[in-house]
C-alpha positions, 0 to 999 in steps of 0.5 A, a space after each residue: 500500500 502507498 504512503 498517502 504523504 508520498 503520493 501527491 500526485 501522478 507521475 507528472 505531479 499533478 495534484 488530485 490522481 486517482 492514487 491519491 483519491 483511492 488512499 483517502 477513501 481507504 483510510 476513510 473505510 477503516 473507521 468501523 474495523 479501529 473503532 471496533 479493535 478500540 472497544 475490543 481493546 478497552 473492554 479486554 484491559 479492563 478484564 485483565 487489569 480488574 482481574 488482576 486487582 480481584 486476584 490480589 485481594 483475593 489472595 490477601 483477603 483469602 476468598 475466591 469470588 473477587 477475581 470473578 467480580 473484578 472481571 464484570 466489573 472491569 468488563 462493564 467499566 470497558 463498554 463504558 469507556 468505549 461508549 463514553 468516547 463514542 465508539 459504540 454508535 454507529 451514528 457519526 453525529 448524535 442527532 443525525 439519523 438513519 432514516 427520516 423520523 416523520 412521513 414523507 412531504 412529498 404530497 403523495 399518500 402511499 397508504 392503500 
């Protein structure tokens, strides 16, 4: 794969090439497949590091269920983090929607 900050242009050097063009949509595309390794990475640290935490009081204190709690816990504070920072939504913007929310306003009434 090119480098987008090498490739400026064609073989001439003229500004605007395909190359350019198809480096751009690339990185454009690979939002959904980083957001995606971004949750699997929060909520997974969070299991590691709250597991670890409850294995260690777990050996201190001399019980078995803290680790087990230390592991939801560390996986719901994961999901959190990753909703908090937007990267569970599938909207871009939080007030732009999918489909139009009211019936249509072209005049035409599709009811049969």
């Amino acid at each position: 794969m090119r480098d987008p900050k090498k490739t400026k242009g064609t073989a001439s050097g003229a500004p605007g090439s395909k190359g350019s063009a198809s480096a751009d949509s690339a990185a454009s595309t690979d939002g959904g497949y980083n957001a995606g390794m971004a949750v699997f990475s929060y909520i997974i640290g969070g299991i590691i590091v709250w597991s670890l935490i409850g294995w260690g009081l777990d050996y201190l204190w001399g019980t078995r269920w803290i680790v087990l709690a230390g592991a939801l816990l560390g996986a719901v504070g994961g999901f959190y983090l990753s909703h908090m920072h937007g990267l569970t939504s599938s909207r871009k913007h939080a007030d732009e929607r999918h489909a139009p929310s009211a019936p249509s306003t072209d005049g035409e009434d599709n009811a049969k």
